[in-house]
C-alpha positions as CSV (number, residue, x, y, z in Angstrom):
1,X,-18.4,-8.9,-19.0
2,X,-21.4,-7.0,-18.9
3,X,-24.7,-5.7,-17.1
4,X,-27.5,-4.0,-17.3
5,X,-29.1,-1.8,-14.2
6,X,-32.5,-2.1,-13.9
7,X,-33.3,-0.4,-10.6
8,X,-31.4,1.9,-8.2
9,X,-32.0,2.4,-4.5
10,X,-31.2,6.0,-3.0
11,X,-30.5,7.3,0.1
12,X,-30.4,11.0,1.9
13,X,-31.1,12.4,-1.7
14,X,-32.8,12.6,-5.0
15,X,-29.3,12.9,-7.1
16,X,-26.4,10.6,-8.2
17,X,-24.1,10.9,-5.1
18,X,-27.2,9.5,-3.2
19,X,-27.2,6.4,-5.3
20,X,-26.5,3.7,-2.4
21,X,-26.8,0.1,-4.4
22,X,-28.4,-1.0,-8.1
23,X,-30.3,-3.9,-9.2
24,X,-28.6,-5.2,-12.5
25,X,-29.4,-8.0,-15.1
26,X,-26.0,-10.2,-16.7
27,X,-26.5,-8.9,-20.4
28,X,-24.5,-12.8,-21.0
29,X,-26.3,-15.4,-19.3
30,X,-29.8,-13.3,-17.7
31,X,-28.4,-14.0,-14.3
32,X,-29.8,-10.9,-11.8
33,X,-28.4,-9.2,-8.6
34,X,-27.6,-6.3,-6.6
35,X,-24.6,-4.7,-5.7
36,X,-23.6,-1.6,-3.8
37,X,-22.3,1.6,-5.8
38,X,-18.7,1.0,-3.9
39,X,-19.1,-2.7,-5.4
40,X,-19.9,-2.0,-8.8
41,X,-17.2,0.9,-8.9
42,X,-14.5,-1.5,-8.0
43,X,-15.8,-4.0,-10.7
44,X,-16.1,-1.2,-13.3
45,X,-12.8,-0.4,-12.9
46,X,-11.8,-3.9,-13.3
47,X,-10.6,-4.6,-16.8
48,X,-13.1,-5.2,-19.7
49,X,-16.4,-5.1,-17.1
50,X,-18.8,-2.7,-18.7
51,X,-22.3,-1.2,-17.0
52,X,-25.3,-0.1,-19.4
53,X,-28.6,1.2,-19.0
54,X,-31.0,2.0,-21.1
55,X,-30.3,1.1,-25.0
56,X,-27.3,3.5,-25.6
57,X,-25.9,4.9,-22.3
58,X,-22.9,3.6,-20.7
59,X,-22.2,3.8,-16.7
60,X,-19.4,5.5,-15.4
61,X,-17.3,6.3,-12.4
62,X,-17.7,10.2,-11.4
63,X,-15.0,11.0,-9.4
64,X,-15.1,14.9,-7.4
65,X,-12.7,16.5,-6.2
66,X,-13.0,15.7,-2.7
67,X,-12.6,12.6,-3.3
68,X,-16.2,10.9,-3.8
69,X,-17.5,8.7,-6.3
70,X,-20.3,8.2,-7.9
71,X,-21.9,6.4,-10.7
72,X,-24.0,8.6,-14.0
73,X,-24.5,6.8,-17.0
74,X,-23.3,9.2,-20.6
75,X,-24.8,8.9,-23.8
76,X,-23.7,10.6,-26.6
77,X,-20.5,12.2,-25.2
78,X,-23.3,13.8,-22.4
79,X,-23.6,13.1,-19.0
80,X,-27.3,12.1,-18.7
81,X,-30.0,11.2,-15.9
82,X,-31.3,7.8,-17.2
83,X,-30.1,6.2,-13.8
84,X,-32.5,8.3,-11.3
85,X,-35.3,7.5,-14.2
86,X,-34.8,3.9,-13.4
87,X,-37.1,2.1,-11.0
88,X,-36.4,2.7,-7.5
89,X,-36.5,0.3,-4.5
């Protein structure tokens, strides 16, 4: 299954750790929705469920070393920025 985020709400912060929840359109049926980053991580990690945005980048889990997550969409090989140049709510 797929989806494709549309919009991304932030909180205490401009970068990707401050990603708190993403609007996201059902590239299948059209269906929309939001979901928070710790949602969408666990269903990304579920098999065969797969994040885009834009035409070419795909949405991964970032995962530090202390322990946090995040979500940052690659293209390319490259880690790129095309989630905080999504619409923000």
């Amino acid at each position: 299954m797929g989806i494709r985020i549309t919009a991304v709400h932030l909180t205490g912060g401009d970068e990707h750790e401050h990603i708190a929840e993403v609007e996201w359109q059902n590239l299948e049926w059209g269906n929309t929705g939001e979901s928070s980053v710790d949602e969408l991580i666990r269903w990304l990690e579920e098999a065969e469920n797969v994040a885009v945005v834009g035409r070419e980048a795909r949405v991964d889990v970032v995962r530090s070393p202390t322990g946090s997550s995040w979500l940052q969409a690659v293209a390319q090989g490259f880690w790129t920025d095309e989630l905080l140049a999504l619409p923000r709510y």
